[in-house]
PDB file as gemmi writes it, atoms N, CA and C in Angstrom:
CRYST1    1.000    1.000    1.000  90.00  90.00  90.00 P 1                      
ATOM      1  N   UNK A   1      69.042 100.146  87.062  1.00  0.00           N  
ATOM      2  CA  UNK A   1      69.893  99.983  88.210  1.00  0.00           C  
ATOM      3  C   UNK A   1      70.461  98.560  88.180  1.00  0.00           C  
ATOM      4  N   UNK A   2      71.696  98.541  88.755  1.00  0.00           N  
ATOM      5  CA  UNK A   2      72.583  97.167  88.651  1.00  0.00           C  
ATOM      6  C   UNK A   2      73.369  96.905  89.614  1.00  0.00           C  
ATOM      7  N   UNK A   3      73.234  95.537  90.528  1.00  0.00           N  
ATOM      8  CA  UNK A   3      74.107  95.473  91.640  1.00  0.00           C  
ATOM      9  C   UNK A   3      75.296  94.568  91.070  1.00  0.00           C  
ATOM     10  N   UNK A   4      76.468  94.664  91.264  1.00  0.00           N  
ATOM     11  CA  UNK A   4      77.772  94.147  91.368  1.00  0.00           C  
ATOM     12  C   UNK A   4      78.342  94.141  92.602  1.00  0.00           C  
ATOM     13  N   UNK A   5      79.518  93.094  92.654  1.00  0.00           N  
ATOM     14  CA  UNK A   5      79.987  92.673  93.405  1.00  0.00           C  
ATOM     15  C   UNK A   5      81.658  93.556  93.245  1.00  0.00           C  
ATOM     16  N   UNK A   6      82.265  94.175  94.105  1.00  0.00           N  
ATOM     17  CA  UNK A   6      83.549  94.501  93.538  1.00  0.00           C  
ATOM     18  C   UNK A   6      84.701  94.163  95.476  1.00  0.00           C  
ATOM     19  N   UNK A   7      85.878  94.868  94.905  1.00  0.00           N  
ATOM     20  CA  UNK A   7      87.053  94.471  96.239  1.00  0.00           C  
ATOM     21  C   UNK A   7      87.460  96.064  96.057  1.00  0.00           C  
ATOM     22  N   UNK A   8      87.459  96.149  97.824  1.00  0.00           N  
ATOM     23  CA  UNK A   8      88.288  97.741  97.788  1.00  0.00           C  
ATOM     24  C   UNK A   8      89.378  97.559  97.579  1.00  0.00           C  
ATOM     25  N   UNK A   9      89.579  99.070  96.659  1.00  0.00           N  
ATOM     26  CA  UNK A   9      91.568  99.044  96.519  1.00  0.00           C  
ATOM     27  C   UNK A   9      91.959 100.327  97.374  1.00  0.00           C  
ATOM     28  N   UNK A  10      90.954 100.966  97.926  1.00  0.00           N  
ATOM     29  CA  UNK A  10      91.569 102.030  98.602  1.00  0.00           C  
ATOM     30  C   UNK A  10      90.353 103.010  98.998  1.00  0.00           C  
ATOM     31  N   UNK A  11      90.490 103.854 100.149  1.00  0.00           N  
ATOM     32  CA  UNK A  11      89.722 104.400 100.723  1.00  0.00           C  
ATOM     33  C   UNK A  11      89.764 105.676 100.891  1.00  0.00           C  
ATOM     34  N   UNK A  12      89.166 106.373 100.512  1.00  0.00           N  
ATOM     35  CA  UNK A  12      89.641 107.867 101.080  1.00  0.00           C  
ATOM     36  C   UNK A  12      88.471 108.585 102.237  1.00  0.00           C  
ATOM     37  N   UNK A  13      88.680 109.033 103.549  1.00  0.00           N  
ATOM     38  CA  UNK A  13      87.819 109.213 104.375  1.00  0.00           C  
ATOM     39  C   UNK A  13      87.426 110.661 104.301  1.00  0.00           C  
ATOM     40  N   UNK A  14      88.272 111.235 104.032  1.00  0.00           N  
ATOM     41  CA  UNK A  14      87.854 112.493 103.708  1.00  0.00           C  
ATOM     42  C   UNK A  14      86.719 113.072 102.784  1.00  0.00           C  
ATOM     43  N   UNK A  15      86.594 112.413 102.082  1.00  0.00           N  
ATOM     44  CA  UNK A  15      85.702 112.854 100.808  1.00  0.00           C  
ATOM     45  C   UNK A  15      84.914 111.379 100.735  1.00  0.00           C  
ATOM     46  N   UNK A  16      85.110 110.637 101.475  1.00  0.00           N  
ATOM     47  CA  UNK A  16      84.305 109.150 101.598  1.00  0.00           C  
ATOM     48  C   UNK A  16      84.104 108.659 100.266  1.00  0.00           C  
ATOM     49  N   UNK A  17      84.582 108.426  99.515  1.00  0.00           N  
ATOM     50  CA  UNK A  17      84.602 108.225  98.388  1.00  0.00           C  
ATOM     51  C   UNK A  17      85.833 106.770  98.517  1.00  0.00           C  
ATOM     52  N   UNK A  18      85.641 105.986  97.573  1.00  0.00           N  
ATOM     53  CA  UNK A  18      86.362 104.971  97.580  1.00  0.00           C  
ATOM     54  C   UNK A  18      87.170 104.571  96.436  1.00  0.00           C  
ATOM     55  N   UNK A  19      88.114 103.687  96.482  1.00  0.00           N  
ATOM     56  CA  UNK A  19      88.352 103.156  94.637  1.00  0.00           C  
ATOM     57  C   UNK A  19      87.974 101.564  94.542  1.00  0.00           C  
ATOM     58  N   UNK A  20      87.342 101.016  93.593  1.00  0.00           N  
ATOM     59  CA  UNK A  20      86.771  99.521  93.820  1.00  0.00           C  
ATOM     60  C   UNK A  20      87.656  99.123  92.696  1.00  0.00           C  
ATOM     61  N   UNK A  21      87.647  97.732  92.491  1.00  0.00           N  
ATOM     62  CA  UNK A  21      87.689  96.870  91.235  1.00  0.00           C  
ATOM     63  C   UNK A  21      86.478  96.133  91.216  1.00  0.00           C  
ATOM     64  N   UNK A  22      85.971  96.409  89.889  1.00  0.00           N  
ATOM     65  CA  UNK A  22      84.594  95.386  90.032  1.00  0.00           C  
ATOM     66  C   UNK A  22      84.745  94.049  89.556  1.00  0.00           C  
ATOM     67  N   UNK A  23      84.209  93.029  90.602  1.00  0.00           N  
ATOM     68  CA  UNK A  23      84.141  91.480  90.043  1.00  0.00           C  
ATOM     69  C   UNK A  23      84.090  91.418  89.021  1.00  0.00           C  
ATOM     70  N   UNK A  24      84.837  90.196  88.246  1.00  0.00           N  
ATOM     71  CA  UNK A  24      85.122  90.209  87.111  1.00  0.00           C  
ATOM     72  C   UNK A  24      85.815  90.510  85.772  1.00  0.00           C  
ATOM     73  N   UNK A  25      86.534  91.833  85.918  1.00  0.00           N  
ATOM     74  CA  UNK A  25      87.428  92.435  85.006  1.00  0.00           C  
ATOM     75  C   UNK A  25      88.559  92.885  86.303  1.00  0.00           C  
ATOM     76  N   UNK A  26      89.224  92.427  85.905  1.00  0.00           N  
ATOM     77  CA  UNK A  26      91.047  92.508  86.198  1.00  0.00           C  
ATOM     78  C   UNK A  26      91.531  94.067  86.494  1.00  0.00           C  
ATOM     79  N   UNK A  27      91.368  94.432  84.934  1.00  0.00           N  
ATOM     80  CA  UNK A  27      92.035  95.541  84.575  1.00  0.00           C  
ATOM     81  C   UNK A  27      91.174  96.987  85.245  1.00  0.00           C  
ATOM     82  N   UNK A  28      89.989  96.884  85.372  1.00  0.00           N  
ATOM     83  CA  UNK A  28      88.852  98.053  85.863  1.00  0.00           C  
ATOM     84  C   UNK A  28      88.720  98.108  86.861  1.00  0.00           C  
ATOM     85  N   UNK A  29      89.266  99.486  87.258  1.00  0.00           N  
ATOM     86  CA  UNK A  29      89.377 100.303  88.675  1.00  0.00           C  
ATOM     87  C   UNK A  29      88.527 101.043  88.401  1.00  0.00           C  
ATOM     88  N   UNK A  30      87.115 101.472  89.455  1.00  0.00           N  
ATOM     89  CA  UNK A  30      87.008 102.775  89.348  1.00  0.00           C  
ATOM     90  C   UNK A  30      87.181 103.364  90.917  1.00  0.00           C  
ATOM     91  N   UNK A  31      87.243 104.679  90.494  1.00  0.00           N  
ATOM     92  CA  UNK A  31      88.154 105.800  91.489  1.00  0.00           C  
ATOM     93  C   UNK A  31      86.947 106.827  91.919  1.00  0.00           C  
ATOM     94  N   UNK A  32      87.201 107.163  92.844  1.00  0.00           N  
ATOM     95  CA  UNK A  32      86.095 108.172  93.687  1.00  0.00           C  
ATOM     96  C   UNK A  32      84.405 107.870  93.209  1.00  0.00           C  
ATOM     97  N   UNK A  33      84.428 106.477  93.915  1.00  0.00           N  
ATOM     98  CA  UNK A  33      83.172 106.066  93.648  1.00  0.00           C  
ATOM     99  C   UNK A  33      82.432 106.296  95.207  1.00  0.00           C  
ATOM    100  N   UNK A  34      81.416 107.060  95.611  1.00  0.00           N  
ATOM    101  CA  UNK A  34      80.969 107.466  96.654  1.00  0.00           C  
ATOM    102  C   UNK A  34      80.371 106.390  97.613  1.00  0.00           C  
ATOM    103  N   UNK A  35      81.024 106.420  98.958  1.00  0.00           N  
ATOM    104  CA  UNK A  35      80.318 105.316  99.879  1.00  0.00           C  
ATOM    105  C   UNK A  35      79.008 105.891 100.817  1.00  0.00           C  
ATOM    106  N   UNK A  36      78.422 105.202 100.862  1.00  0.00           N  
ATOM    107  CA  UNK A  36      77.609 104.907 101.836  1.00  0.00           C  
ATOM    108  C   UNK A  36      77.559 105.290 103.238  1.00  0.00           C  
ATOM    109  N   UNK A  37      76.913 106.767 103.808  1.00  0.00           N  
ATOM    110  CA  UNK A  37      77.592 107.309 105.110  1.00  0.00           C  
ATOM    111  C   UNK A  37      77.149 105.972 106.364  1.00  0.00           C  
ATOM    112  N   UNK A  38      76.215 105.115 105.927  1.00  0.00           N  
ATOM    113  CA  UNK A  38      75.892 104.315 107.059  1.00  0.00           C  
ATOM    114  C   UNK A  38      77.326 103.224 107.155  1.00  0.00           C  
ATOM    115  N   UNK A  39      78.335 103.002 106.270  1.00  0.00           N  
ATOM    116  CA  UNK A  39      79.187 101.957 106.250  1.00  0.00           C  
ATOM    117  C   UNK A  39      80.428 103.220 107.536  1.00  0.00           C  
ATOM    118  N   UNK A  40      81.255 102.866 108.074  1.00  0.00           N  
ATOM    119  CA  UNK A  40      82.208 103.151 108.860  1.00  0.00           C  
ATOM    120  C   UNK A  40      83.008 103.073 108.104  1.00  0.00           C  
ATOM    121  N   UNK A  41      84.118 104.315 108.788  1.00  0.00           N  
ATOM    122  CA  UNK A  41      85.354 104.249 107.637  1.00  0.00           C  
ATOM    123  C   UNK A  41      86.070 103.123 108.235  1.00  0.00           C  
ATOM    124  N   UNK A  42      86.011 102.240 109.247  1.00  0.00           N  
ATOM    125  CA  UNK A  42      87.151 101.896 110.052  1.00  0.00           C  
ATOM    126  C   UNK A  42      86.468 100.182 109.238  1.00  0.00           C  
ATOM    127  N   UNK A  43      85.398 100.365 108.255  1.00  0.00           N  
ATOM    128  CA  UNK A  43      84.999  99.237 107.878  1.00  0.00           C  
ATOM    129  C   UNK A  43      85.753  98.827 106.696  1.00  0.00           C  
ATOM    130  N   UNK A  44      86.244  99.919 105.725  1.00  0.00           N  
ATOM    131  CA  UNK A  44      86.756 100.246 104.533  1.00  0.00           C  
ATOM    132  C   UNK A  44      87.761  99.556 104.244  1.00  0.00           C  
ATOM    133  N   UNK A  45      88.008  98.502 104.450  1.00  0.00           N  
ATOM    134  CA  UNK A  45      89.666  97.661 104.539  1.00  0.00           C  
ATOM    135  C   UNK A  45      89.398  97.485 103.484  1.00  0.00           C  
ATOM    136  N   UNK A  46      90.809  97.751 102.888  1.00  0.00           N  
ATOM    137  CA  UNK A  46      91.575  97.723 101.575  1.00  0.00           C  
ATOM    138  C   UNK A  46      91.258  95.688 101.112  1.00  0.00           C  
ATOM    139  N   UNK A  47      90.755  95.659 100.195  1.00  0.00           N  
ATOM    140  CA  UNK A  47      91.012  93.506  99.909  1.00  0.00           C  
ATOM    141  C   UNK A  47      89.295  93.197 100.343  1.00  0.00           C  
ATOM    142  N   UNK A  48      88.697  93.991 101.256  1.00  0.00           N  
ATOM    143  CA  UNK A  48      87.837  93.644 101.353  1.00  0.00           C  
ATOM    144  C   UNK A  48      86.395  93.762 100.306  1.00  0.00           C  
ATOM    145  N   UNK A  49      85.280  92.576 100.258  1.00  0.00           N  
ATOM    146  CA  UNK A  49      84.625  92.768  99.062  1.00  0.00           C  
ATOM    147  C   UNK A  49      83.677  93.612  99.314  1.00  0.00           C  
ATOM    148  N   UNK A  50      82.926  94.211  98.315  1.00  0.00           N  
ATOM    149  CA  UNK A  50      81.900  95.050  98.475  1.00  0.00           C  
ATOM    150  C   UNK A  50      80.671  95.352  97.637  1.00  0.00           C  
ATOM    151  N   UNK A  51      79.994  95.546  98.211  1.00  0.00           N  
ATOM    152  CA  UNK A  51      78.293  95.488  97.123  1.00  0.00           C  
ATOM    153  C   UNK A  51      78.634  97.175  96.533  1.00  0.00           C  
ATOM    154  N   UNK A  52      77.987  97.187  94.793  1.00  0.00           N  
ATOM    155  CA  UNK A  52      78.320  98.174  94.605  1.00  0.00           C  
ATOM    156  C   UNK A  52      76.668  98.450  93.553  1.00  0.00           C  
ATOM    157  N   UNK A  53      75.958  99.912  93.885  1.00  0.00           N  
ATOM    158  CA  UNK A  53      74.902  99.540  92.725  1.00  0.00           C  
ATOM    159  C   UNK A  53      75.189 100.789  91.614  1.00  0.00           C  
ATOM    160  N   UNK A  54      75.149 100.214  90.680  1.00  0.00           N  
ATOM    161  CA  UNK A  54      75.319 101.284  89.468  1.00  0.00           C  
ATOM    162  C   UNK A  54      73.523 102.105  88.988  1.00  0.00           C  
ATOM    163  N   UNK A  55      73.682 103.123  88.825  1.00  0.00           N  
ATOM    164  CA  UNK A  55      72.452 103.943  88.869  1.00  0.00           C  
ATOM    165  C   UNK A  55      71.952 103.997  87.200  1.00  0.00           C  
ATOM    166  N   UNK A  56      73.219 103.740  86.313  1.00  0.00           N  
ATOM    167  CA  UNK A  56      72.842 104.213  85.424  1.00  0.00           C  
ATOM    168  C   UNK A  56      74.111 102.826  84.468  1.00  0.00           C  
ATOM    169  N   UNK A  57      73.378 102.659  83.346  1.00  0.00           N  
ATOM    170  CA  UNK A  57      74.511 101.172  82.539  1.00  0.00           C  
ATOM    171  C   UNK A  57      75.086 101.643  81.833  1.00  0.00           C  
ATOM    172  N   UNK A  58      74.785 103.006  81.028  1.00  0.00           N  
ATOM    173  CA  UNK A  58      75.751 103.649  80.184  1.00  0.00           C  
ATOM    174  C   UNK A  58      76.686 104.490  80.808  1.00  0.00           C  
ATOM    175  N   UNK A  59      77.207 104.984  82.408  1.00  0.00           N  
ATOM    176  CA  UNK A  59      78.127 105.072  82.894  1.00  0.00           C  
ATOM    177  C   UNK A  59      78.373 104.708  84.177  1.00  0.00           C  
ATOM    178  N   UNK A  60      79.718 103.969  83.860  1.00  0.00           N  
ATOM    179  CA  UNK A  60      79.992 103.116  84.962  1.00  0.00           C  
ATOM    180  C   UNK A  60      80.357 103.901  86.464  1.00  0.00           C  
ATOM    181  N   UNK A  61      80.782 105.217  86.386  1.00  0.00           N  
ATOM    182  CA  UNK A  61      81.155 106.110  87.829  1.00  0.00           C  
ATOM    183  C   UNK A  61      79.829 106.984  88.216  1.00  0.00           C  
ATOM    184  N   UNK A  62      78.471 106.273  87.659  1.00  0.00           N  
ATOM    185  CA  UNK A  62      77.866 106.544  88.304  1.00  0.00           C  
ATOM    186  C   UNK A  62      77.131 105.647  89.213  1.00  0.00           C  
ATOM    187  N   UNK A  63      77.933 105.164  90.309  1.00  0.00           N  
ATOM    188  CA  UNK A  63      77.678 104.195  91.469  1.00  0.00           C  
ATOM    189  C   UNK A  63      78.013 104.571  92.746  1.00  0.00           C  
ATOM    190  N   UNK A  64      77.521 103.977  93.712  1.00  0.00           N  
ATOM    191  CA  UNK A  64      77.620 103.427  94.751  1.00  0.00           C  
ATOM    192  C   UNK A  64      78.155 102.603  95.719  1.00  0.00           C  
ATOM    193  N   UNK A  65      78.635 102.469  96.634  1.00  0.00           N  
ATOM    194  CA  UNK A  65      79.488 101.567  97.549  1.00  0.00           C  
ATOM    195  C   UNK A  65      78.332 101.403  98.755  1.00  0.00           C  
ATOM    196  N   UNK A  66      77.798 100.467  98.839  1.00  0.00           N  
ATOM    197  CA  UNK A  66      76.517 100.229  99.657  1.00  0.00           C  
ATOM    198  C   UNK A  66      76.432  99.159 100.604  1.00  0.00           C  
ATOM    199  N   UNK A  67      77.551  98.481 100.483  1.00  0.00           N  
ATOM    200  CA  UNK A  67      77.765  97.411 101.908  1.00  0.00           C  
ATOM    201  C   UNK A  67      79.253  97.022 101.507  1.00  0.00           C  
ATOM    202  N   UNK A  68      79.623  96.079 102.550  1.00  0.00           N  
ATOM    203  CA  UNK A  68      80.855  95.708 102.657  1.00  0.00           C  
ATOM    204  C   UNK A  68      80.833  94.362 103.259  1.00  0.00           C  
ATOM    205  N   UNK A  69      81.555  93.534 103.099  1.00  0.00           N  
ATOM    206  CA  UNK A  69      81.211  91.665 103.605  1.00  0.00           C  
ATOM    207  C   UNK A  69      82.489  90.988 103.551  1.00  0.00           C  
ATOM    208  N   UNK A  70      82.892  90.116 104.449  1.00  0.00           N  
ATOM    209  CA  UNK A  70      83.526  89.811 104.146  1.00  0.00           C  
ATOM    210  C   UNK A  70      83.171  87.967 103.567  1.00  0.00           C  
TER     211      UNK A  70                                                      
END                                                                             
């Protein structure tokens, strides 16, 4: 297990699922990465940073969106 730091690029409430960029690489989006039902959608602002834990190191969309901070 691995915690990173990433910034939302977008939110989807419906399926609570999110898209992050993770700290550090520019170019790497990942997309329908699942949030956290305790976070609020009305918390989800787009720019804002976010704790993210990866479950597994050999794939990266298998993570988490587990807090939000500004």
């Amino acid at each position: 297990m691995n915690v990173r730091k990433g910034t939302v690029k977008g939110f989807n409430a419906g399926s609570y699922t999110a898209t992050v960029q993770v700290a550090g690489s520019l170019a790497v989006w990942l997309a329908d990465v699942p949030v956290a039902r305790n976070i609020g959608a009305a918390e989800m602002v787009v720019g804002r940073r976010c704790a993210l834990i990866f479950f597994s190191e050999s794939d990266p969309r298998d993570a988490l969106v587990v807090g939000v901070y500004t």
